[in-house]
Structures are given as C-alpha cells and as structure tokens.
Backbone as a printed PyTorch tensor [residue, N CA C, xyz], in Angstrom:
tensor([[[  0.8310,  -1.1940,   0.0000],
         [  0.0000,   0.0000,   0.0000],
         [  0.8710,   1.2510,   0.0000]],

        [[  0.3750,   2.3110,  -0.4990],
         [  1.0450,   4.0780,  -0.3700],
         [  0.2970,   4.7160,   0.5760]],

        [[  0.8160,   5.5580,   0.9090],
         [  0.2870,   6.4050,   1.9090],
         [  0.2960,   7.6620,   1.3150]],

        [[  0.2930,   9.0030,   2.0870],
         [ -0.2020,  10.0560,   1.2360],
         [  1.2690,  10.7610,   0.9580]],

        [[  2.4560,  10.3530,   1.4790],
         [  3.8270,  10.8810,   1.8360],
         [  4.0540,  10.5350,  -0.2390]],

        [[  3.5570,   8.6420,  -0.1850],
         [  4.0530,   8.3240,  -1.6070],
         [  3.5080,   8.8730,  -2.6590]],

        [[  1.6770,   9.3780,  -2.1980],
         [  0.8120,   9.8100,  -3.4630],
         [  1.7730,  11.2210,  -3.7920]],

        [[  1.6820,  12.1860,  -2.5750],
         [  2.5900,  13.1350,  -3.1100],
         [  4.0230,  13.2260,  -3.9040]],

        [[  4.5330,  12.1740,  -3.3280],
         [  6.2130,  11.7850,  -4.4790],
         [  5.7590,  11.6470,  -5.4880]],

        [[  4.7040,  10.9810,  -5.6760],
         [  3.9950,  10.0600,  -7.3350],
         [  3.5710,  11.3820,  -7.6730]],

        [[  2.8480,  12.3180,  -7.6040],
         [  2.0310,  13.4200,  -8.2500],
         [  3.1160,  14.4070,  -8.4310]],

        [[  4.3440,  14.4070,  -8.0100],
         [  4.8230,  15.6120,  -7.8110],
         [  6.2720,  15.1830,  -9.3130]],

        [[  6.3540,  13.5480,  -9.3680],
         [  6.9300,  13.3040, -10.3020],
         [  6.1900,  12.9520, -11.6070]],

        [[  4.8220,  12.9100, -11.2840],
         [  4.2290,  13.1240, -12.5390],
         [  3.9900,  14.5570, -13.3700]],

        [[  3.8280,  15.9620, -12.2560],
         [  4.0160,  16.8710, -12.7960],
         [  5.2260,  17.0150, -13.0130]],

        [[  6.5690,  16.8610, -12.6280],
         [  7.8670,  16.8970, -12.9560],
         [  8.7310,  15.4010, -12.8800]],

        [[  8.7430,  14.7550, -14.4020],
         [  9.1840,  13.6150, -14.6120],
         [ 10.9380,  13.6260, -14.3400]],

        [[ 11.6180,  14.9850, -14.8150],
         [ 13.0080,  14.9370, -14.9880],
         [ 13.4010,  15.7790, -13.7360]],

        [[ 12.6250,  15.7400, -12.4080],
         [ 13.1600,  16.1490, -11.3030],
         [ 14.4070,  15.0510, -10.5260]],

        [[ 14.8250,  15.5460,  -9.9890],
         [ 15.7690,  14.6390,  -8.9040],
         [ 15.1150,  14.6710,  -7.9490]],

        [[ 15.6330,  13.8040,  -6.9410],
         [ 15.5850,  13.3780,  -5.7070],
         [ 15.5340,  14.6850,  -4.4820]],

        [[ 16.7810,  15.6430,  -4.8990],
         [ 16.6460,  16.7600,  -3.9330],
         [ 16.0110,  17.8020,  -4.1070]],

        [[ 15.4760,  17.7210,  -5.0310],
         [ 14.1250,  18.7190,  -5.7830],
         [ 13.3180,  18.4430,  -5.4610]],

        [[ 12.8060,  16.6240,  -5.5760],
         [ 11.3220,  16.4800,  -4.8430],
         [ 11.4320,  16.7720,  -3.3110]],

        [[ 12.5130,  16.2360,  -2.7950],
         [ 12.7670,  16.8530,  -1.3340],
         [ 12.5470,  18.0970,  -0.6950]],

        [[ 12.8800,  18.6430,  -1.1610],
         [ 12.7200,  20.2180,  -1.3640],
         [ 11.4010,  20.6870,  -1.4880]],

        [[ 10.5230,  20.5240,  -2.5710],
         [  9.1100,  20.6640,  -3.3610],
         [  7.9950,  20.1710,  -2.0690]],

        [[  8.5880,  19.3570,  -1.5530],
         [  7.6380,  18.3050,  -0.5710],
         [  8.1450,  18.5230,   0.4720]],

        [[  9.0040,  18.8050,   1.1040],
         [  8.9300,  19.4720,   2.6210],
         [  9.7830,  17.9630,   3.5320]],

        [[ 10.2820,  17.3780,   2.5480],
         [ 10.9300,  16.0130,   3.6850],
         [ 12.5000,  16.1530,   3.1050]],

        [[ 13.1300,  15.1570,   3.9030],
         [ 14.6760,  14.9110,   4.0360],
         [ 15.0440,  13.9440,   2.6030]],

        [[ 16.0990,  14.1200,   2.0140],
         [ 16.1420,  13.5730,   0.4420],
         [ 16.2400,  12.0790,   1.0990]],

        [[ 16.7710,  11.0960,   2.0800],
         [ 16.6200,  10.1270,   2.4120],
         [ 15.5920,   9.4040,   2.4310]],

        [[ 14.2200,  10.1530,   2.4900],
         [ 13.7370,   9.3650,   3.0320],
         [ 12.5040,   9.6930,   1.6370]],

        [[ 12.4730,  10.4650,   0.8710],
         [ 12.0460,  10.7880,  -0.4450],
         [ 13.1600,   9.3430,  -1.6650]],

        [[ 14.4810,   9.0720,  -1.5100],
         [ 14.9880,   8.1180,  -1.5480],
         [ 14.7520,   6.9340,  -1.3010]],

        [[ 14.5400,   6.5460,  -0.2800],
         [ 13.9820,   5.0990,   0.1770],
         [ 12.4180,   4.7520,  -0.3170]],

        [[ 11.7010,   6.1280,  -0.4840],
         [  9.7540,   5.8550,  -0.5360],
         [ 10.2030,   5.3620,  -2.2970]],

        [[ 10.8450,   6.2300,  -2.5120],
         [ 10.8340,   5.7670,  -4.3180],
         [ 11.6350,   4.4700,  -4.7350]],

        [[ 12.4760,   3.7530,  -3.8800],
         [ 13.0530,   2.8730,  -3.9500],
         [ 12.5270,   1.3940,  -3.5610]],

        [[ 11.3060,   2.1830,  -2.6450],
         [ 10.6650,   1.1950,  -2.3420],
         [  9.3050,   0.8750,  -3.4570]],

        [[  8.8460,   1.9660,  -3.4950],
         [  8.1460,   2.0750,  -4.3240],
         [  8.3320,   0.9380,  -6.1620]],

        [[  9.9570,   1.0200,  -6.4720],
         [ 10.0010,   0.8400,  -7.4360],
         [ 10.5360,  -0.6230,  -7.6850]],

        [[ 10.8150,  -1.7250,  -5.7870],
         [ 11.0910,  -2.4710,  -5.8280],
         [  9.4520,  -3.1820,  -5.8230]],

        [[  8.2090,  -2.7430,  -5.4690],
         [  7.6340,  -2.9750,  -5.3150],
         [  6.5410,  -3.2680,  -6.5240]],

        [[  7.3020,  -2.6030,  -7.5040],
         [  6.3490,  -2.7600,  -9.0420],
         [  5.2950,  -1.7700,  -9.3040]],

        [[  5.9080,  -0.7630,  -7.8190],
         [  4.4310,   0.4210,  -8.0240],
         [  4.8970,   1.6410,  -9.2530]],

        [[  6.2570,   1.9030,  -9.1730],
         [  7.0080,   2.7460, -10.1940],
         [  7.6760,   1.8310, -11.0700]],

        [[  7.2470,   1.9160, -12.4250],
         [  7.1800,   1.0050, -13.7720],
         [  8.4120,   1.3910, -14.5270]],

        [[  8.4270,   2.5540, -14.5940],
         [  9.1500,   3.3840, -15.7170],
         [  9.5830,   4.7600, -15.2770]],

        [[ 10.4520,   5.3270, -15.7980],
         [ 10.6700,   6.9890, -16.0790],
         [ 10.9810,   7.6330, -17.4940]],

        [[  9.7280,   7.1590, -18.4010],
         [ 10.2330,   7.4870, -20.0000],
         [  9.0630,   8.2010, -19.7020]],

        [[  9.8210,   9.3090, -21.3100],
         [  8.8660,  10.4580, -21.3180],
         [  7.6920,   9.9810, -21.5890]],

        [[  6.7710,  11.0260, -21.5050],
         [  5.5270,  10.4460, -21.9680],
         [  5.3900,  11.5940, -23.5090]],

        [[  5.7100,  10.4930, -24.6450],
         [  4.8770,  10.9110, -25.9920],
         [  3.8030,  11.0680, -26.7990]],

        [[  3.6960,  12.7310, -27.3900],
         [  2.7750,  12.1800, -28.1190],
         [  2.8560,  11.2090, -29.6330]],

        [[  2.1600,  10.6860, -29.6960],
         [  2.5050,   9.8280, -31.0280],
         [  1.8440,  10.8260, -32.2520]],

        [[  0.6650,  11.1350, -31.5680],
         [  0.4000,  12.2190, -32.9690],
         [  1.3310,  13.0220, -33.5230]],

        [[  1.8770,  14.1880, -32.6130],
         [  3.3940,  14.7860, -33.3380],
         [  4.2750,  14.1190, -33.6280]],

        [[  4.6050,  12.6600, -33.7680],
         [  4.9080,  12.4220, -34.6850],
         [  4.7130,  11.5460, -35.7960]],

        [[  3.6250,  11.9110, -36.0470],
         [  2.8330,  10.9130, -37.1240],
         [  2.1800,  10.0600, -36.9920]],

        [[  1.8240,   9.5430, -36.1330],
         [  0.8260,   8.8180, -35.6150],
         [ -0.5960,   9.0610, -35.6300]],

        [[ -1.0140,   9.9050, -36.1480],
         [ -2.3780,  10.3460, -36.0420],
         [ -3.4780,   9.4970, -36.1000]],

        [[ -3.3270,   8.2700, -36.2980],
         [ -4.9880,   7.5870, -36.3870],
         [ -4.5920,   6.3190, -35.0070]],

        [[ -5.5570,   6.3530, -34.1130],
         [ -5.8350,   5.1600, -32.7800],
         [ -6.9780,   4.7360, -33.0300]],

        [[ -6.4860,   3.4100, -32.9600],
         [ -7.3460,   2.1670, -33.0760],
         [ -7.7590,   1.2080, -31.9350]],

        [[ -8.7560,   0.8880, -31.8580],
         [ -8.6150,  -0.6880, -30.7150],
         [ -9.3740,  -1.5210, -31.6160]],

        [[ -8.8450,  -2.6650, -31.5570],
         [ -8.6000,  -3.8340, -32.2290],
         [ -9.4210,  -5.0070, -31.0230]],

        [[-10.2660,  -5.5110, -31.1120],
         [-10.7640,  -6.4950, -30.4880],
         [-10.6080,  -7.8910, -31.0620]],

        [[ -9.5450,  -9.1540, -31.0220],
         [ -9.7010,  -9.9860, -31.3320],
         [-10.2110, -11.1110, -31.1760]],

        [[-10.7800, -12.0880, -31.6690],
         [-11.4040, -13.3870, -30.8790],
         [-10.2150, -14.5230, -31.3840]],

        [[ -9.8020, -14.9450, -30.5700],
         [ -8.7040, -15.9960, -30.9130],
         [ -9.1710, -17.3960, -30.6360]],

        [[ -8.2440, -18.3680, -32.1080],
         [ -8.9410, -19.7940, -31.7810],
         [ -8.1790, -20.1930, -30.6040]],

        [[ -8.8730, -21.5180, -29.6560],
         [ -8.1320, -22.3880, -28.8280],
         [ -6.9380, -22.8670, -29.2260]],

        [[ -6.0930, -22.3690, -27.9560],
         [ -4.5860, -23.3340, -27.5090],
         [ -3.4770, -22.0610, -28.9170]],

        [[ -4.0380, -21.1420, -29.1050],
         [ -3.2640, -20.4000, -30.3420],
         [ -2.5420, -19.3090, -29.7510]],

        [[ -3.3490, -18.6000, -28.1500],
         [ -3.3420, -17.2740, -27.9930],
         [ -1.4610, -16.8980, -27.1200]],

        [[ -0.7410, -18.0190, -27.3300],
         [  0.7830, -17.5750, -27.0350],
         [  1.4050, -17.1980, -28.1640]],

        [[  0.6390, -17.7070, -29.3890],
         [  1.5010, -17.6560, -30.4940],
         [  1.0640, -16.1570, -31.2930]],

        [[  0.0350, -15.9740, -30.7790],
         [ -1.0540, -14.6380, -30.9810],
         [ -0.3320, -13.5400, -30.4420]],

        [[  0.0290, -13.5600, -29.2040],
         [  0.4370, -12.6870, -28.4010],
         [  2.4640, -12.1310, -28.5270]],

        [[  2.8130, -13.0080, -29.1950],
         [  4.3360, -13.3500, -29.4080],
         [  4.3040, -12.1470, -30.7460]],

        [[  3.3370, -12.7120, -31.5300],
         [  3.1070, -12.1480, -32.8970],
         [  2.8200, -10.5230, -32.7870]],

        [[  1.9600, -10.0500, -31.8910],
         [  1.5880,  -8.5880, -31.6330],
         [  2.8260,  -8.0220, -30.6130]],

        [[  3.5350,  -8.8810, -29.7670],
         [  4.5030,  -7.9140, -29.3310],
         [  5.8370,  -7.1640, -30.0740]],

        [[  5.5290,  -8.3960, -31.5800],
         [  6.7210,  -7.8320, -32.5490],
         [  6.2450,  -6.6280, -33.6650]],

        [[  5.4200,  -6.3970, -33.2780],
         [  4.4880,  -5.4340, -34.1850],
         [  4.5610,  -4.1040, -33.3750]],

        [[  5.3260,  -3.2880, -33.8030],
         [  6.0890,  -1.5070, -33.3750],
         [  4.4940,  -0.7470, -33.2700]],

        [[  3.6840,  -0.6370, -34.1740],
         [  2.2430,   0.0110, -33.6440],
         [  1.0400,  -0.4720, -32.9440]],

        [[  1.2730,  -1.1590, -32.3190],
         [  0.6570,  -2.0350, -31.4390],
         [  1.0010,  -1.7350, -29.9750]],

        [[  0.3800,  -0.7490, -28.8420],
         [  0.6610,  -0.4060, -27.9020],
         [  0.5070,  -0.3980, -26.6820]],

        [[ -0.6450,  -2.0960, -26.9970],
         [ -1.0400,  -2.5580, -25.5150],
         [ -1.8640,  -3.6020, -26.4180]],

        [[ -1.9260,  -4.6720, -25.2750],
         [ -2.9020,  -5.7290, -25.2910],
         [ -3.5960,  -6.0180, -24.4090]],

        [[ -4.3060,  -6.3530, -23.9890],
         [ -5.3020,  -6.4750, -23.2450],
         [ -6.1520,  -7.8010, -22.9560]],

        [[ -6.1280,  -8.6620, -21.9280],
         [ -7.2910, -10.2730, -22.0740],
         [ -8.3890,  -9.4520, -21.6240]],

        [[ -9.2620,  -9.7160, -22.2780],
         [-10.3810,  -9.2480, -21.3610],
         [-11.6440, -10.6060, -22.0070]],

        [[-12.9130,  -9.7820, -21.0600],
         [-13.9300, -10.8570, -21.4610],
         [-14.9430, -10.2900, -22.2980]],

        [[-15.8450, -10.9660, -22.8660],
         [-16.9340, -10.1420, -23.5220],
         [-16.3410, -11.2320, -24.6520]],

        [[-17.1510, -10.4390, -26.0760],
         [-16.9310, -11.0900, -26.9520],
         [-15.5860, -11.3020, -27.7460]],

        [[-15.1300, -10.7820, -27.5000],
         [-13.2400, -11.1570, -28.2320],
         [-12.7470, -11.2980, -26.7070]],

        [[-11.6220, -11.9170, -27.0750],
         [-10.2310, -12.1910, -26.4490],
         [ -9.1710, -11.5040, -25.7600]],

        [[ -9.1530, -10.5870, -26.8560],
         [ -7.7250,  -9.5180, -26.7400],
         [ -8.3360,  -8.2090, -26.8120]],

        [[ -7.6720,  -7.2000, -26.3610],
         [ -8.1810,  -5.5760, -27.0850],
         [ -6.5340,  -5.3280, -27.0130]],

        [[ -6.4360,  -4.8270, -28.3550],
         [ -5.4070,  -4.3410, -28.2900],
         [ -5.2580,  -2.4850, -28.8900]],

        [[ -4.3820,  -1.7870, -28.4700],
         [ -4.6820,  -0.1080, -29.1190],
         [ -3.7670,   0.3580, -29.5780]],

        [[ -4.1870,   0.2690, -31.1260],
         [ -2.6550,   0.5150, -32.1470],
         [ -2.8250,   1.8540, -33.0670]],

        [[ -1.6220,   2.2540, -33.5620],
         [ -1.1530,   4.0090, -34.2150],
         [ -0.9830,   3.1600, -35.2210]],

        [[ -1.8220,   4.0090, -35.7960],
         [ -1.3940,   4.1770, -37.2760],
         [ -1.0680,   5.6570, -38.0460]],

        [[ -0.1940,   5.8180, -39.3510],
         [ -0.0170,   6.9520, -39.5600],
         [ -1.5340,   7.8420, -40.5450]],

        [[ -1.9430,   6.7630, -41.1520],
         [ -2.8630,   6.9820, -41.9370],
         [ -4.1670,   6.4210, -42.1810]],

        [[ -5.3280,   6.1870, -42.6030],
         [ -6.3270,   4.9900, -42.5090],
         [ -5.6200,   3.7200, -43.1730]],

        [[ -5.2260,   4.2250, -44.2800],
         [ -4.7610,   3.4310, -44.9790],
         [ -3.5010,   2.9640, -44.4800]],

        [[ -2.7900,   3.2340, -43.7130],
         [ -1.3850,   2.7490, -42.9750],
         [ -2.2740,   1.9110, -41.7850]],

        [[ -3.1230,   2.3480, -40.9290],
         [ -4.1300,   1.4890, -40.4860],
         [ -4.4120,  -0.0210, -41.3670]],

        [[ -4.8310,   0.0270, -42.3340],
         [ -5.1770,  -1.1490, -43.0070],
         [ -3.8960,  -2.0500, -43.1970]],

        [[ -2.8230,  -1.6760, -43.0820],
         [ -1.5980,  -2.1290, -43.0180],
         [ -1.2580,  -2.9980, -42.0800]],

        [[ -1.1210,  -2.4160, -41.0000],
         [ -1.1950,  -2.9070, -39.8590],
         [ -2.5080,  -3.7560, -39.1760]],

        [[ -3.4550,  -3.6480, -39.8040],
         [ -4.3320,  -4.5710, -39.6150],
         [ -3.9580,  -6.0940, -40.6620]],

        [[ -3.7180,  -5.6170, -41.5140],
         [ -3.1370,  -6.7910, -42.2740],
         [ -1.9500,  -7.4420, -41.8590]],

        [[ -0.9120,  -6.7080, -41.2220],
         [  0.1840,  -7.1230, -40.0390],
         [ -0.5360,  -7.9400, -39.2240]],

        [[ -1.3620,  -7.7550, -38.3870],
         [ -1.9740,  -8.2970, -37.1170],
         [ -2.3270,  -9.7350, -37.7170]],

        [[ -3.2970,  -9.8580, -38.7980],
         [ -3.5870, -10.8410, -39.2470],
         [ -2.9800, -11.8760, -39.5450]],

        [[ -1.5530, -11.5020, -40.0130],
         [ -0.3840, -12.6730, -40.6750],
         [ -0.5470, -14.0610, -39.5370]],

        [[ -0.8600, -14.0680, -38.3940],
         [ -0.5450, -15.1520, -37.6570],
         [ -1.9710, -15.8680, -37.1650]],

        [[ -1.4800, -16.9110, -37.8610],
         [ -3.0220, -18.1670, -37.7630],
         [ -3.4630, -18.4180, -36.4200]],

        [[ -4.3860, -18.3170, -36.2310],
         [ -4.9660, -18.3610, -34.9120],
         [ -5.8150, -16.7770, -34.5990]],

        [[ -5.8090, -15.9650, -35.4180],
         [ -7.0610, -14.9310, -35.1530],
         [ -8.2790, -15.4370, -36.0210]],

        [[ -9.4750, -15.8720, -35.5890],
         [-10.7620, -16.3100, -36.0150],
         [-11.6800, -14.8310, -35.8730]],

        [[-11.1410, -13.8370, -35.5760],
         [-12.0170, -12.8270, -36.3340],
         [-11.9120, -11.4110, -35.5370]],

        [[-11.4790, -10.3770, -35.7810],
         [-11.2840,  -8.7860, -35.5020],
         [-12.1490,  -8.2280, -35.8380]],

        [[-12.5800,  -6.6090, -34.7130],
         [-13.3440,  -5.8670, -34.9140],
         [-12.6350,  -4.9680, -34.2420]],

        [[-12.3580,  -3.5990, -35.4870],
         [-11.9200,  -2.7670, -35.0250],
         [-12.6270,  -1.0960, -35.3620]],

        [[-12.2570,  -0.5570, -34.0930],
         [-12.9840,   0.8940, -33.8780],
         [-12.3150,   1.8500, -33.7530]],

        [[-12.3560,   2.9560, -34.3620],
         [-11.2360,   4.1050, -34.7570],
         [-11.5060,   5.5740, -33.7090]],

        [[-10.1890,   5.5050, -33.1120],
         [-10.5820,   6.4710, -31.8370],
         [-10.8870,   7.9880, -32.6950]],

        [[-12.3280,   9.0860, -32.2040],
         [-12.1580,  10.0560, -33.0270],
         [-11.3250,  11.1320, -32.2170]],

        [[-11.5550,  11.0020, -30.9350],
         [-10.7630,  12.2940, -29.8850],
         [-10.4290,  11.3040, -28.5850]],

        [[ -9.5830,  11.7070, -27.8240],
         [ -9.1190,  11.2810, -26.3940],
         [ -9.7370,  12.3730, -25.6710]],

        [[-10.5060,  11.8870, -25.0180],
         [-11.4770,  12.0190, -23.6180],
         [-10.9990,  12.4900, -22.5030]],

        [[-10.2680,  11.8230, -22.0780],
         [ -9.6940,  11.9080, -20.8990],
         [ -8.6030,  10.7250, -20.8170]],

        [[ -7.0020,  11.7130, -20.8550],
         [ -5.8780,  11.1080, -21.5460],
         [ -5.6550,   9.6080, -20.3040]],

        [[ -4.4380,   8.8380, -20.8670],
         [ -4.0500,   8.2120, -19.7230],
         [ -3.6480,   8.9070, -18.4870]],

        [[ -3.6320,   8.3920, -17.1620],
         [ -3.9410,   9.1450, -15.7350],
         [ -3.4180,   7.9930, -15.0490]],

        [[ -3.1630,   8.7290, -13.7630],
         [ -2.9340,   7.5470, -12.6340],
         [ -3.5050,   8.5560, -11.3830]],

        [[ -2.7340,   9.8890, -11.5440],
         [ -2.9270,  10.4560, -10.0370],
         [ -4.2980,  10.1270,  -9.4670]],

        [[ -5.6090,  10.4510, -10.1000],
         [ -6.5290,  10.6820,  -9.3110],
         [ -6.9260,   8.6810,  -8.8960]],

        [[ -6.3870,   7.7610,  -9.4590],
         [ -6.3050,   6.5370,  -9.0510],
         [ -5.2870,   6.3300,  -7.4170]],

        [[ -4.7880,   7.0690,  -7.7890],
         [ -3.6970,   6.5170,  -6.6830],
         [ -3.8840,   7.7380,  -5.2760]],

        [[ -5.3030,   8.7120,  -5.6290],
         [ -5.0300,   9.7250,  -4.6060],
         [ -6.7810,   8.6730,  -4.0340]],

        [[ -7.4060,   7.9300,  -4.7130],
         [ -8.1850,   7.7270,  -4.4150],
         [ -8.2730,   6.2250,  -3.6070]],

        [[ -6.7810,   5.4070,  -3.4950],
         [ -6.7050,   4.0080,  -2.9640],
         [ -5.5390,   4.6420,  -1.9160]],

        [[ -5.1200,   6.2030,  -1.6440],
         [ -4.4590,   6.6710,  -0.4460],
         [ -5.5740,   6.9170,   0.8320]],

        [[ -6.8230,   7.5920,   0.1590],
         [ -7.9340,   7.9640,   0.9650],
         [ -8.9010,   6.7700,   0.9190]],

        [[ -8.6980,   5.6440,   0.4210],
         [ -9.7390,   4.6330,   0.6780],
         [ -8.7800,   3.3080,   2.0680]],

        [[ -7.5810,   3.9260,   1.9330],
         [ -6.6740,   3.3050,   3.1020],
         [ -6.5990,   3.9210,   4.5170]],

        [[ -7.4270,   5.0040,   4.7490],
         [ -7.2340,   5.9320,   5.6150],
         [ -8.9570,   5.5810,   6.6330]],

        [[ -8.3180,   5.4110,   8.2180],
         [ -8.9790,   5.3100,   8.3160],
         [ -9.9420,   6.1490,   8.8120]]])
C-alpha cells in the first residue's frame, strides 16, 4: 500500500518527470533520504514502472488510434500474443472478457497505414475474427494520479 507521503512523491513526479531526488525533497517538505527510500521502495515494489517520457505519437505521425478487439482460436493465444509484441504500432494488449479475447490499441499513420497494420496483425493463424474501432478524440488522456489519490484515501482510516 502508499500512503499520502508516496501519493505526493507520485504526483509531484508526474508533474515533474526529470526532477531529482533533492528537488522532490525540497518541493515536498521532507529529508532527500527518506524521499529516496519511498521511491526505492516504491520501485522495488512494481508500483514505479518506468521513467520514459511520456509521448505524443500524434506529433509524430501517428495520427490515427485504433482498438482492435480480437477473438482468438483455442490453444493459439501464445503464439497470438508473441506475434503482436513484434508489431512496433501495437501499444497494448489487453485479455479481457466479452466477446473477443484480446483488445489491443494501435497508431497508425494513416487509414490506410491502419489497413496495413491490420493486415500485419492478421499474418498469424490463430485470429478467427477482428473488430476494429477508430478512436475520433481522447477524452480523458491516460492518468494515474486521481487513481492513486483515491486508494491513499480509501486506506485511511
């Protein structure tokens, strides 16, 4: 679990990704040790994933998002999944339930560079049938803070 010491490290390096250690220290009102250890712990813990920028893909050419819903045949979906991680516009996969298998959410540069990459996806036997839906605007971008300010205050007693 985080407490509100970590939500603040987490929010304070999400508004500033290329801060240091004695900056968040500083910013946040604690000793760099111990801003040190929360993030260390934090990142042995699998709660801090990464520190890459966050891109847009549209500036640079990426302009068309897709999600891709696949239904995959039985005993296929390792060989399915092997196949989409070698595929560069392909930017998540997803098991889920409902009627397909997979959701996966892929860039394309163009519709037609879309159709490309849908024809990529396809090359590997074992997809029994795709349905895909073309994002027109992002809503409300990817997020974590208000997730992680909301399982600090659901820990509190």
């Amino acid at each position: 679990m985080i407490d509100d010491l970590d939500r603040r490290i987490l929010a304070a390096l999400a508004g500033a990704p290329r801060a240091g250690i004695l900056t968040l220290a500083r910013d946040l009102g604690v000793a760099r040790g111990t801003v040190q250890a929360r993030l260390d712990r934090m990142i042995a813990a699998g709660i801090v994933t990464g520190f890459g920028p966050d891109v847009d893909l549209g500036a640079i050419g990426y302009r068309v998002t897709a999600f891709v819903t696949l239904e995959i045949a039985q005993g296929r979906m390792g060989d399915v999944a092997r196949h989409l991680r070698d595929i560069p516009q392909v930017l998540e996969v997803h098991m889920v339930t409902g009627v397909g298998d997979l959701l996966c959410r892929v860039v394309a540069r163009t519709n037609d560079d879309l159709g490309a990459v849908l024809a990529h996806i396809l090359e590997v036997p074992g997809i029994a049938r795709t349905t895909t839906v073309l994002s027109l605007d992002e809503i409300v971008a990817a997020r974590t803070g208000p997730a992680i300010a909301a399982a600090v205050a659901a820990s509190v007693p």
